[in-house]
C-alpha positions as CSV (number, residue, x, y, z in Angstrom):
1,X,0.0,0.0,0.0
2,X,1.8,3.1,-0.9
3,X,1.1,6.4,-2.2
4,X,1.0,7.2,-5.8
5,X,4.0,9.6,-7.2
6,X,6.3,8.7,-4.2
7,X,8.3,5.9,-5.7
8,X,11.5,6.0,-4.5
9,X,10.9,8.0,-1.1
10,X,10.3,6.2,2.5
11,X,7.1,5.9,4.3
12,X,7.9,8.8,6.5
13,X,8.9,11.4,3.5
14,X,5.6,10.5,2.1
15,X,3.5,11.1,4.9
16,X,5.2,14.0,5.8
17,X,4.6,15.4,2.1
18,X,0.6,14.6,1.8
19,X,-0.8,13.1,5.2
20,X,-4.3,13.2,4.8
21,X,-4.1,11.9,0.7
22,X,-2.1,8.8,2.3
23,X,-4.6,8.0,5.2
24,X,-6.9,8.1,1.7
25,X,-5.4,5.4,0.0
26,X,-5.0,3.2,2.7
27,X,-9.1,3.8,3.3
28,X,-9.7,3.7,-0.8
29,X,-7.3,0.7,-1.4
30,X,-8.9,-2.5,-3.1
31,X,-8.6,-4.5,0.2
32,X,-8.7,-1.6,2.5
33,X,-12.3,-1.1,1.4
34,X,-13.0,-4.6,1.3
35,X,-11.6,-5.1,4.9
36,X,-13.5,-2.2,6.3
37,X,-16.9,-3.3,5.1
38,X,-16.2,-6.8,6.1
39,X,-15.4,-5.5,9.5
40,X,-18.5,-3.3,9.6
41,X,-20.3,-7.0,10.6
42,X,-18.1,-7.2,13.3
43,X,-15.3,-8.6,14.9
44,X,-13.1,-11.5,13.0
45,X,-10.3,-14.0,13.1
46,X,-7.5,-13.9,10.4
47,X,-9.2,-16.8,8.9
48,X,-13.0,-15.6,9.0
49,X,-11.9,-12.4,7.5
50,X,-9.6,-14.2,4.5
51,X,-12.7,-16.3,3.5
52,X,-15.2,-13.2,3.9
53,X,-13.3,-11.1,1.4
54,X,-11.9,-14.3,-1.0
55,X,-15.9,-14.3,-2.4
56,X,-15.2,-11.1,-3.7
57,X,-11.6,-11.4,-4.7
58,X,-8.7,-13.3,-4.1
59,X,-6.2,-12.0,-1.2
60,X,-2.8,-13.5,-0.2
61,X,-2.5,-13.8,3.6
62,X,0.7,-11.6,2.9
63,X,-1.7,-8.6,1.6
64,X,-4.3,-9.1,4.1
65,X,-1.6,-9.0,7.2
66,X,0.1,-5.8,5.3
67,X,-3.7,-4.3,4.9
68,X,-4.5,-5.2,8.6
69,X,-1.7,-3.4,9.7
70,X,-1.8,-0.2,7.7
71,X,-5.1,0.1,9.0
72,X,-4.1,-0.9,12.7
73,X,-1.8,2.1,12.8
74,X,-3.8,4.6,11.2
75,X,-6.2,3.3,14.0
76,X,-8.7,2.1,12.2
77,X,-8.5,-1.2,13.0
78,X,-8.0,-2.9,16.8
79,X,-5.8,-6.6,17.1
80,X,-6.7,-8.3,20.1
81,X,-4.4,-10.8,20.6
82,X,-5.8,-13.3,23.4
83,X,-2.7,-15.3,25.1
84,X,-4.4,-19.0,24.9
85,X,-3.1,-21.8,22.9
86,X,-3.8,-21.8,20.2
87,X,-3.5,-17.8,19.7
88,X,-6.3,-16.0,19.1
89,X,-6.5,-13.0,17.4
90,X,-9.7,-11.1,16.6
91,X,-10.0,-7.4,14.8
92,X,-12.3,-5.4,14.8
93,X,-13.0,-1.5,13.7
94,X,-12.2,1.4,15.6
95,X,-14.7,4.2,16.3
96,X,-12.7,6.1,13.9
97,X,-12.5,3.3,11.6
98,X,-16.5,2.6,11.8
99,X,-17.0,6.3,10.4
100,X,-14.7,5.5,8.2
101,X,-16.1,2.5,7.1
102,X,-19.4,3.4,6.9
103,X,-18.3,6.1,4.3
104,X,-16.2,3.6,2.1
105,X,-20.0,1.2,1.7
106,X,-22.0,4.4,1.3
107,X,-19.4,4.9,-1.9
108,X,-19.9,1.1,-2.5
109,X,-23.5,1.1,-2.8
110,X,-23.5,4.5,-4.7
111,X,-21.4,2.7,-7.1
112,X,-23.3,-0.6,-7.2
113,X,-26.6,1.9,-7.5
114,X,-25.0,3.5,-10.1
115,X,-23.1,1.4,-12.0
116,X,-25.4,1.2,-15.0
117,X,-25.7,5.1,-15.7
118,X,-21.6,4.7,-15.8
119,X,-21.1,2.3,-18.0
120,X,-23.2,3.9,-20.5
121,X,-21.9,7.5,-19.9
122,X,-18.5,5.2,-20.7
123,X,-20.2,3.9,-23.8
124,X,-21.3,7.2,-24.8
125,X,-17.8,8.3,-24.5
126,X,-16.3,5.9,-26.4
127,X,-18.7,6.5,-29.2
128,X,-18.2,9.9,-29.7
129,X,-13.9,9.6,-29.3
130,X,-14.4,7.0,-31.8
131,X,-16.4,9.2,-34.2
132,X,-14.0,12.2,-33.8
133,X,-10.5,10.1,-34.3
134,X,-12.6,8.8,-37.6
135,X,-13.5,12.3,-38.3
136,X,-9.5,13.4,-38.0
């Protein structure tokens, strides 16, 4: 998960540069979003989460540990590590991260809603660019 245009600079130059715009994109990011939502149901294990978000898309347990912990430290997202064997680890959203969260599905179902009047404003689009490269 890293900021776009800020190849080639550490976490902490990034930040520094656009704070708010990399919060964003940790929020906005494909799993982010999906992780959020998910988490919007309530608390989950690792494994409960993985399977939750794997009918939508597939997600490495690499990704999904990386995603978890952008959002943990952004504080979105709480780990509750129980010391019994086996571990047991459980995460759940924030307050912060419920707002949050309950922004990223109101986009979701605006897009869902709206999906159909965008793929034929795309349509439309095409059409047209089509006509005027013709036209050239």
């Amino acid at each position: 998960m890293t900021v776009s245009g800020t190849r080639g600079r550490n976490g902490a130059e990034a930040e520094a540069l656009c704070p708010y715009r990399l919060v964003l994109e940790h929020v906005t990011s494909r799993w982010g979003v999906l992780v959020l939502i998910e988490l919007l149901e309530g608390s989950r294990r690792f494994s409960e989460l993985r399977r939750a978000i794997d009918r939508v898309g597939r997600i490495s347990e690499k990704m999904l540990t990386q995603t978890l912990q952008t959002l943990e430290r952004d504080g979105l997202v709480h780990r509750d590590a129980k010391p019994v064997i086996p571990p047991r680890v459980d995460y759940s959203l924030t307050g912060l991260g419920r707002e949050a969260a309950q922004q990223v599905r109101a986009l979701a179902q605006w897009t869902h809603e709206r999906l159909g009047e965008v793929e034929k404003a795309r349509a439309d689009y095409d059409e047209a660019r089509e006509l005027r490269s013709r036209a050239s």
